[in-house]
N, C-alpha and C positions, 0 to 999 in steps of 0.2 A: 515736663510737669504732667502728672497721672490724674485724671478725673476719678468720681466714683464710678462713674460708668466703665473707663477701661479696667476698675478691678473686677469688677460684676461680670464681664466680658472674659477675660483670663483664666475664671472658674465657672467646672462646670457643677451639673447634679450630679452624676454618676463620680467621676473620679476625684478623690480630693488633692489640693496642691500646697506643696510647703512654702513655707513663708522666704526661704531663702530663695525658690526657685520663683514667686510670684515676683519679688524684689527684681530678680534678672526681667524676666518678661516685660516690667515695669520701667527698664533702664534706670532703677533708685541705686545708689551706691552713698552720696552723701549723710551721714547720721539725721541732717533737717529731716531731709524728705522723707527718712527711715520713719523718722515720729511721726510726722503729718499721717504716713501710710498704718502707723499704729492705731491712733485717733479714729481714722477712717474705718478701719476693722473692727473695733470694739462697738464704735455707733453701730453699723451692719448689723452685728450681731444682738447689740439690745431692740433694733428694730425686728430681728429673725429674717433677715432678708440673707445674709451669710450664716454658717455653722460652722465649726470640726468635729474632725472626725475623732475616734479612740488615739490617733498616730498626730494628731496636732496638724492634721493637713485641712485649708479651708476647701466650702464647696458649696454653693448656691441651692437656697430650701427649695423643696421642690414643692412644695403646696402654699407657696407665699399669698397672702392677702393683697397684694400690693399690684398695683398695672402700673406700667410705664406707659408716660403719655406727653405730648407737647403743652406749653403754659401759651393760651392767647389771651390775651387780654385787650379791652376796646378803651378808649380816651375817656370811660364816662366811668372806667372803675369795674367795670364786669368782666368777671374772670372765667374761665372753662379749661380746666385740662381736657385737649385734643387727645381721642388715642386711635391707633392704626385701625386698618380696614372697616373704615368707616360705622366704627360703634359709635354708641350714645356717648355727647359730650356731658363731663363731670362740672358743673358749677362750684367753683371753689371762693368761699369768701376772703375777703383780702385778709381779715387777721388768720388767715390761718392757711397764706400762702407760704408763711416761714419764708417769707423774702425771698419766695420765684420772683422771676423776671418773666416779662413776655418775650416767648421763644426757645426758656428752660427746656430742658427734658429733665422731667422727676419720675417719682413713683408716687403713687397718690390709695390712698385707703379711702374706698368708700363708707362715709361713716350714718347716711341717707340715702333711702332708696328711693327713684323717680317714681312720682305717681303721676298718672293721667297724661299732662302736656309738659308737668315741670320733673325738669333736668335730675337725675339723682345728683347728691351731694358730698364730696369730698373733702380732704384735707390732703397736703402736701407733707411727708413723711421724712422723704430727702430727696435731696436735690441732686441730678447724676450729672448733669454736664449743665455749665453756664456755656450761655451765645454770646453775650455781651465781654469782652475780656477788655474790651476799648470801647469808649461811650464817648457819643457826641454829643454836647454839651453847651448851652452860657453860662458863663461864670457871675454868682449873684453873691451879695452882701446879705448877711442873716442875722442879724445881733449879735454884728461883729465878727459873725462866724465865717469864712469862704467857701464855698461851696458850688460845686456845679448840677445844674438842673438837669435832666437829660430835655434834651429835642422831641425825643420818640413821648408824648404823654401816654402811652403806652405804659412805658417805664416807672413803677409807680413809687421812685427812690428820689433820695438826691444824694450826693456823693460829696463827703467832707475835704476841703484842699487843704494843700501848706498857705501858709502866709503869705509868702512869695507869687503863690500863682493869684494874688490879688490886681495885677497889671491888667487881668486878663480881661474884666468884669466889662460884662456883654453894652456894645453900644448899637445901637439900633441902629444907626446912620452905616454905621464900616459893616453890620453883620456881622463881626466878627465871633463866630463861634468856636470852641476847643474840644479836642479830642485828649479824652483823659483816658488814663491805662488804670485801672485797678488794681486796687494793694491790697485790697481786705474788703470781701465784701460783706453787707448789713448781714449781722448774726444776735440774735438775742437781743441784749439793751446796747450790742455796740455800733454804732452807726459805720456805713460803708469809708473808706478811706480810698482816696485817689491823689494823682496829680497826672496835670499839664503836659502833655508831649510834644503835643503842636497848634499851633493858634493859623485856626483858617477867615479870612478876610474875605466874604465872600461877593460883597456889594463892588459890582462892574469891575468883576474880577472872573470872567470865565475859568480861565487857568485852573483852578481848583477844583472845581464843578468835578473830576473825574476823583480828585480824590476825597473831595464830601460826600460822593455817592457810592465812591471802595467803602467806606469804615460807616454807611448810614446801612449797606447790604452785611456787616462784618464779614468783609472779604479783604486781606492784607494785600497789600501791595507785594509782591516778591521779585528783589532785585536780582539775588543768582540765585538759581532752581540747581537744586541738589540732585542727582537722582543716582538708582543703582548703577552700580560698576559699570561699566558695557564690557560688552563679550563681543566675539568676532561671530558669524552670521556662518552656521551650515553649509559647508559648501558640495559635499557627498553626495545629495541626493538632487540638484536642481538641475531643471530642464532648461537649456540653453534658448531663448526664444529671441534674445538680441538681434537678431537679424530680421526680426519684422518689426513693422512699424507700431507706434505704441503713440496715442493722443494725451495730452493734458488740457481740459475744458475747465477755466479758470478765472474770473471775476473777481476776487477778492485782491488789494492792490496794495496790501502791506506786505514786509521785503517776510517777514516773521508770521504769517498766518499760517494755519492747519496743511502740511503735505497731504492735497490731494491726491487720487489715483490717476492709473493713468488705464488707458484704453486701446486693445486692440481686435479687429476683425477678420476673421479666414472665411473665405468663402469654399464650400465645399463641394459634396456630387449633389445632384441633383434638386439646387439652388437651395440648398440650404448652408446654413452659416453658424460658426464657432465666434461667441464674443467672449475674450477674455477683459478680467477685472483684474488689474494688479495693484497690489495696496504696498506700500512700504511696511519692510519687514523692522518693526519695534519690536515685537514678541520676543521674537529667538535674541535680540541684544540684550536683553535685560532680564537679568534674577528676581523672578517673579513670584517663587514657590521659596521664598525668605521672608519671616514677618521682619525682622527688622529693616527690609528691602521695602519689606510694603509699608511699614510705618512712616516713611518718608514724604508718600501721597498723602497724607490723612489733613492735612490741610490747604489741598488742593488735588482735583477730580477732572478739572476740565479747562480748556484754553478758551480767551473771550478776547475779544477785542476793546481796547481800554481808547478808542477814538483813534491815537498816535499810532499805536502800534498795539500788536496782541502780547497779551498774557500767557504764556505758556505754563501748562503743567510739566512739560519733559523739557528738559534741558538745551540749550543749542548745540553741544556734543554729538547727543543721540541723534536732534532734527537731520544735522548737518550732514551725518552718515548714512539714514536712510532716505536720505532727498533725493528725487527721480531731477537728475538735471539734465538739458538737452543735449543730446548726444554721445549720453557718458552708460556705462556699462553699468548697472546694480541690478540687491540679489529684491526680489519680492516674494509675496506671498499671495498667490493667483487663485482664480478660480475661472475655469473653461464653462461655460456653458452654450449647449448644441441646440439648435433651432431649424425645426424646420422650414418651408415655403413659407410659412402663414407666421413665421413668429412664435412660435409654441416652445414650449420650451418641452426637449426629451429626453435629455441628458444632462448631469453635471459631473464636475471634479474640482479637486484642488492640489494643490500643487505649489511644489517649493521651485522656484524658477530663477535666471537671470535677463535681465529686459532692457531696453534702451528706449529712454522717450525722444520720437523722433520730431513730437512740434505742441507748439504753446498754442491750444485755440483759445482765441478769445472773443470779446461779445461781438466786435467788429466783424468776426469772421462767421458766428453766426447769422447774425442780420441778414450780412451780403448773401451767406448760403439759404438762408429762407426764403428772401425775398427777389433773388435773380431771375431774369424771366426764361430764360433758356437754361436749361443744364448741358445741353448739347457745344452752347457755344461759350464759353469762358472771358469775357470783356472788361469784369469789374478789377479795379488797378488792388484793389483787397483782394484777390481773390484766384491771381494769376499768380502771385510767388507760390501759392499751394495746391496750383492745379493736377499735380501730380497723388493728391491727399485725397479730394475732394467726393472720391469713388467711396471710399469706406467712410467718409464723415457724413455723409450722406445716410449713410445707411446705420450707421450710429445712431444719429437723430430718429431715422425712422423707427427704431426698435425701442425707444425710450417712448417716442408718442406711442406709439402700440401699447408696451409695458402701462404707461400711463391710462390708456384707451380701459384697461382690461383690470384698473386697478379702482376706478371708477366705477365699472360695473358691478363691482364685489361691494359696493355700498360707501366706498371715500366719497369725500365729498374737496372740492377746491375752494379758499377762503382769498381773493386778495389782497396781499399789504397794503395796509395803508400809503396814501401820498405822502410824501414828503421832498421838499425841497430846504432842507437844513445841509449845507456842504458835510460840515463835521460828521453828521451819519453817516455817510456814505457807507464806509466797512461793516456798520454796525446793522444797517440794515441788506447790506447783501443778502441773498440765499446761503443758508447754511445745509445742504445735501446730505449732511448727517445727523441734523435736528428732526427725531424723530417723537419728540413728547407731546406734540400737538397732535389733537382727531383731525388733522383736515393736511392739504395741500398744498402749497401755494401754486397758485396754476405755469406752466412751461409761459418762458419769457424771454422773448428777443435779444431784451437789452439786458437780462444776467442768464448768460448761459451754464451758469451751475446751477440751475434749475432743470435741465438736460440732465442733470444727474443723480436727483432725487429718485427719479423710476426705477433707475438699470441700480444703484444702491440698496434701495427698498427690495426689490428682488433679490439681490445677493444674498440679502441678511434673513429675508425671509429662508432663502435656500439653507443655508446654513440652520439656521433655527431646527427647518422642517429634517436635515442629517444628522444633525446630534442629539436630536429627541427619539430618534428610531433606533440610534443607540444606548439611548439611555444617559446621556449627557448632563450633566448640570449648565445652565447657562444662565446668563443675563438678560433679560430680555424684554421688550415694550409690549403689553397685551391690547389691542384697540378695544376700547370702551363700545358696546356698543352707544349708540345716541338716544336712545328710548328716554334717557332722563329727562330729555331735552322737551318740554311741556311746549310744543309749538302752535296748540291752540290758544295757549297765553299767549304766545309771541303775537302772534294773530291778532288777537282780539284787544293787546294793550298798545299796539305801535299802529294799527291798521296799514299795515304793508303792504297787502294783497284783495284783491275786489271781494266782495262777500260771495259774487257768482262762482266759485270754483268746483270741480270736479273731486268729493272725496274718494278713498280707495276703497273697499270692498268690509272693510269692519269702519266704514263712515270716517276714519281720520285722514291726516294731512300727513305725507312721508316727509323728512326733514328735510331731504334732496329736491323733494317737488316744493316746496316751501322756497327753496333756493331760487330754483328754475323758473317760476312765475311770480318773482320779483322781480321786474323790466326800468321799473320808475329811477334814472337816475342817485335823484335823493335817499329813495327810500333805498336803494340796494346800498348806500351808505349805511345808512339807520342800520341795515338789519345785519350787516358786516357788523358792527359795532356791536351789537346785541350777542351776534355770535362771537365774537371775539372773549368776551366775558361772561357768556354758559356753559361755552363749552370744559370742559377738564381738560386739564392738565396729565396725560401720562405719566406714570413714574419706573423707572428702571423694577422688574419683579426677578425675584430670583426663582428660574425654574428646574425644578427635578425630576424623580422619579416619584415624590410625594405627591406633584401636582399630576389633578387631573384635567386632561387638554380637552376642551371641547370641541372647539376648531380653531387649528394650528394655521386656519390660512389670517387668522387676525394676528398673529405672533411674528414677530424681529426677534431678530437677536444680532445686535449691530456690532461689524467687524471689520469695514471696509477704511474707517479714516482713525485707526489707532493714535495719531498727531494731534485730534481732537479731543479726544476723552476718555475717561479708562474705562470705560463700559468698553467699548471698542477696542482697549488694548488686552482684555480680559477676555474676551471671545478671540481677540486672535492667537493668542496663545493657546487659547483649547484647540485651535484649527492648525496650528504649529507644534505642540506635545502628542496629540493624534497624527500628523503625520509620522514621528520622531520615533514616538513610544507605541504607537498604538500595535496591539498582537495581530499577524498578518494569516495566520494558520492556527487550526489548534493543535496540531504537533509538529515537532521540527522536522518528521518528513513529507508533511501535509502540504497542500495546492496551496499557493499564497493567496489571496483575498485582496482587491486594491480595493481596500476601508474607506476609500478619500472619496470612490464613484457614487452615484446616483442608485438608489435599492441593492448592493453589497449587503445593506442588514439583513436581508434577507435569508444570505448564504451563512453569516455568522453566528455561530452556534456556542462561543466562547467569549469569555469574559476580554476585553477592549486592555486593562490595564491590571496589575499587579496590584496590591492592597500599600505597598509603599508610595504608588505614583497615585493612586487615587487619595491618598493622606495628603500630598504634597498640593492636591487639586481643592482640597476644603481649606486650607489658607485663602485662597483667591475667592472660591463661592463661596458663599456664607449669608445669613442675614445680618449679621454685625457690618459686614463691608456693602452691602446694599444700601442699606439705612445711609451708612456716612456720605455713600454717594447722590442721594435723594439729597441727603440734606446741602450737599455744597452746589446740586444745580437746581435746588430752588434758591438760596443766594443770587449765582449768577444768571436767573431765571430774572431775578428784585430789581441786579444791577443793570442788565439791559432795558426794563421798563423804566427805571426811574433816570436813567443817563438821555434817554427818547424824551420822558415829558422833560428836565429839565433844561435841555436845550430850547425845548417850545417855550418854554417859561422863559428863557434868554431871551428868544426871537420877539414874543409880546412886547415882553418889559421897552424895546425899543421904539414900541409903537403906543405907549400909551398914552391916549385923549382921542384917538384915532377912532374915526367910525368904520361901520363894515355890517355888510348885510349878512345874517348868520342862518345856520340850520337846526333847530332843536330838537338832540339827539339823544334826551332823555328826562324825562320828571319824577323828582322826590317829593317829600313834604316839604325840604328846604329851600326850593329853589328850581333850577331845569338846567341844564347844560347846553351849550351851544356850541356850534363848530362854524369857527369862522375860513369858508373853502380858500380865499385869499392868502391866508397865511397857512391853511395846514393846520392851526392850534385850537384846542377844544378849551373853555372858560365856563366860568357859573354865575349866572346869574341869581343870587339868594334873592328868598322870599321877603328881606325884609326893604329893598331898595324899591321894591314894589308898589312904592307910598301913595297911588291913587287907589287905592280898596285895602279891603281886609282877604286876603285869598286862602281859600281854602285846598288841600291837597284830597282826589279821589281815587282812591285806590284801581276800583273796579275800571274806570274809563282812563285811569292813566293822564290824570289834567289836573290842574292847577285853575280856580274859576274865582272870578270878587265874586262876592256876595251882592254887593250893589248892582255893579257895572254887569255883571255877569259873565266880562272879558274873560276869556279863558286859553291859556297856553298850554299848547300837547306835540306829541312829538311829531315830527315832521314839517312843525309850521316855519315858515320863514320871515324872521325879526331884524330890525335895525338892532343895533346896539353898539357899544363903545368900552375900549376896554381902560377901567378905569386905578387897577393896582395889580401888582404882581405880591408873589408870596415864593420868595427863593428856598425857604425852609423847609415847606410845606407841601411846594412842587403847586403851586395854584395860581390861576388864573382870574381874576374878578374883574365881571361886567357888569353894567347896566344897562337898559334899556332906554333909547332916545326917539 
């Protein structure tokens, strides 16, 4: 099925394109979907958002009135089209949303201009892609009419049923709510049309929890993952390195989670050392520079763990073939880098290789390696089957703290995860060593040793980044924010975290990092975790070129190393794989070869990298159309691992409810204050209105809640009795009172 947005997408300004040939791109061959695509065209055109040409070929206006932007909308009715790199949001009145949704991408006409503090004003034109294609739903009686409500009050619709799915009508006691699939949705005076797929029962019914929170994220479940052909793996040009030894450092304990790398060390002349990174090679098996290859991903970007087991984007075909398994021979896609005494890095490369993983390290084998009090003498009964290891594991680790030491000083900052003792998370809260959308860290950890792997990753990817930006590369890539946004004289002044006595820096403020550092107080280093947890930004995948201009490339990724995990990653290693394959070694055929793979080679290169056919075949993969859809599927499953976290807390409460417990108040609104009960792990609200000895009022400036009478006043950091007295499964909520 075609959105307007993939026809918008398929034409460009410059060239125009015939109707028979948009129809293929489009995969339309049916006469339905021929009309629909006709309808589609002619609205376009009466809005001027498409044209043709003299030859009947279409082609997107190039001086359109029109932004594309995101529909949010808040529970009280207020609307804003979001639009990219952080412009002015458009306030859009509801009549004249033309039945967006919260979460649409339209195109919207400013038909008001902002003045002063208030918003300019728009209108909704057309609508280019719905999010909603499945809505979670109760089913209600309306003067006879059936009809399902959405959940999300977001949602500002309600969607007409058959007759039939009257069985369905919402009971307060079972929960039971439904996921309806849409038939037609709200247009002019016709109302939306749906029906019933599935009826989820969610009252003291865990079970479901995973798939109320898949279709609440709109993320599908997918049973078999389709993916391109596989191809057999390069065998020409790899360096044989199977006879050294190769590590896997590994924590996560599903049979189906992301093929980690694996890890090898040479120690060289004059104490310095070669660490090689070898990633399993997906690139070279899959046809990647085919759109109908790549239209297969477009409704899935990234593999997540669903509690049981992970979700995968790539297939168990492809998994199965590039999996590093103990003591078996496979091909990888490596990168050397030399180091000297001190750790420094003064070389790199890459390289198409064969490798053998010679052992599974895990958190066990950390531990005992941290924590052993001799390295001279070997005693621990962990720690003796791989004494023969334990020389380059060693020094592994050391190179990752280092890395780490030296990645801190550049201005990172470390955030610790939250506690949690919920069994069911376990997977889901692991270390992910290739989640790089977060500003911060998670600090090196004993007990998950794929946090060992964040350093020595984060450098590969930065390397990478920093070799095909000197060539001129297009890439994928994380840019670090800086934190300057982060107002942490507010922080200061509205949580009182830190003594008033403090030492500022030399223009009188507070650096974010020293903010951190002289936070000591148990409690409060929760509070201001917390705090940070929800100022800081979210990264998103940017696509870089030769348009952009780099400031400093040492806050730049370009992640490549766990292609199993996500397509950002499997899109950069493909460029690190067509550059080995394709890239020009000389500029004439009887010129000195160039190894393009090494460390400043651009230097000597004086000729263009790729031919104008393989650089065509390279803009299928980059593009801003393919960015965007990948932003958009890992903030989904950005939704789904936040809301899968609280609604299990919501599970744990709900068992304890009448239960007292002494709490932490980790933040105040005008409605209420939040508490974190440290016993259980779950955070609850206490609202303003159970409040019944005073009238309380909320103050912004001091951050507190005060009666008017009593003059009792609640701020964050205090510590409260209270009792948890209702849960809210729907809502993901927790409600307390105060005893």
């Amino acid at each position: 099925m075609f959105s307007t947005s993939s026809i918008i997408e398929n034409l460009n300004q410059e060239e125009g394109l015939e109707y028979k040939k948009l129809c293929r791109l489009l995969n339309l061959s049916k006469k339905t979907d021929k009309a629909k695509l006709d309808i589609a065209l002619r609205a376009l055109e009466e809005l001027e958002i498409i044209n043709k040409n003299k030859d009947n070929e279409y082609f997107n206006v190039k001086e359109s009135n029109h932004l594309v932007a995101k529909i949010r909308c808040s529970s009280k009715g207020y609307c804003f089209a979001v639009r990219e790199n952080n412009n002015e949001d458009i306030y859009i009145k509801e009549n004249l949303l033309n039945y967006a949704w919260n979460g649409d991408k339209v195109l919207v006409r400013i038909i008001k201009d902002g003045v002063r503090r208030r918003s300019p004003e728009g209108v909704v034109d057309c609508i280019l892609e719905r999010t909603n294609q499945i809505l979670l739903a109760k089913v209600e009686i309306i003067k006879d009419e059936v009809y399902g409500i959405p959940i999300d009050d977001r949602i500002l619709a309600k969607i007409k049923l058959p007759k039939k799915d009257e069985k369905y009508k919402y009971n307060p006691i079972n929960k039971n709510i439904v996921k309806i699939e849409i038939d037609l949705f709200p247009i002019a005076q016709q109302e939306g049309n749906g029906h019933v797929i599935k009826e989820l029962t969610l009252n003291n019914n865990e079970k479901l929890d995973t798939d109320f929170v898949l279709s609440k994220s709109n993320i599908h479940r997918i049973a078999n993952v389709q993916n391109p052909k596989l191809t057999v793996s390069n065998q020409q040009q790899r360096l044989d390195l199977s006879s050294k030894n190769s590590y896997m450092f590994k924590s996560w304990e599903t049979e189906n989670s992301p093929i980690l790398p694996i890890f090898q060390i040479d120690k060289i002349k004059n104490n310095s050392y070669k660490l090689w990174i070898h990633t399993n090679t997906i690139a070279e098996r899959l046809d990647l520079i085919n759109k109908k290859s790549l239209q297969i991903f477009f409704d899935r970007f990234e593999s997540f763990p669903l509690l049981e087991k992970w979700q995968n984007y790539l297939s168990d075909e492809i998994c199965n073939a590039a999996k590093f398994n103990i003591n078996e021979i496979n091909d990888a896609i490596s990168l050397c880098i030399e180091m000297n005494s001190e750790n420094e890095i003064i070389n790199w490369s890459f390289h198409l290789t064969k490798v053998k993983c010679s052992l599974l390290v895990e958190n066990q084998h950390i531990d005992a390696l941290l924590t052993r009090k001799s390295k001279a003498r070997i005693t621990s009964r962990i720690l003796k089957p791989i004494k023969d290891y334990i020389e380059d594991l060693d020094k592994i680790i050391e190179i990752s703290n280092e890395f780490r030491k030296n990645q801190l000083l550049d201005g990172k900052i470390e955030l610790p995860k939250s506690n949690n003792n919920i069994e069911s998370l376990k997977e889901i809260l692991v270390h992910n060593p290739a989640e790089f959308s977060k500003e911060y860290f998670e600090p090196l950890n004993n007990n998950d040793i794929q946090t060992y792997l964040s350093p020595l990753l984060y450098e590969a990817n930065s390397i990478w980044f920093n070799h095909s930006n000197n060539y001129g590369l297009n890439n994928a890539s994380y840019i670090s924010q800086e934190l300057d946004y982060i107002n942490v004289t507010e922080i200061i002044k509205n949580s009182e975290l830190i003594d008033s006595n403090i030492e500022l820096n030399d223009n009188g403020t507070l650096s974010f990092k020293k903010l951190v550092e002289l936070c000591t107080d148990d409690n409060k280093k929760r509070i201001l975790h917390k705090i940070l947890f929800n100022v800081v930004r979210d990264n998103e995948v940017t696509l870089i070129s030769n348009d952009n201009t780099i400031d400093d490339s040492k806050n730049i990724i370009s992640p490549w190393t766990l292609p199993s995990f996500d397509f950002t990653n499997l899109m950069n290693q493909y460029n690190i794989y067509n550059m080995i394959i394709n890239g020009k070694r000389n500029k004439s055929s009887g010129g000195n070869l160039i190894n393009i793979m090494e460390k400043e080679s651009w230097e000597n290169v004086t000729w263009r990298l790729y031919n104008s056919s393989t650089l065509k075949s390279l803009d299928l993969l980059f593009n801003s159309v393919m960015i965007d859809k990948i932003n958009e599927y890992k903030n989904k499953v950005r939704q789904f691992k936040s809301n899968m976290i609280t609604i299990k807390k919501v599970r744990k409460a709900e068992k304890f409810i009448g239960n007292k417990y002494s709490g932490l108040i980790m933040a105040v609104q005008s409605y209420g204050f939040f508490v974190e009960i440290p016993e259980l792990y779950v955070e609850g609200l206490v609202h303003v209105s159970t409040l019944s000895n005073d009238w309380y009022e909320y103050r912004s400036r001091q951050n507190l809640l005060i009666g008017r009478k009593s003059k009792n006043s609640y701020k964050i950091g205090d510590v409260i009795d209270i009792k948890i007295i209702k849960v809210d499964i729907l809502k993901y909520q927790i409600d307390l009172e105060i005893v």
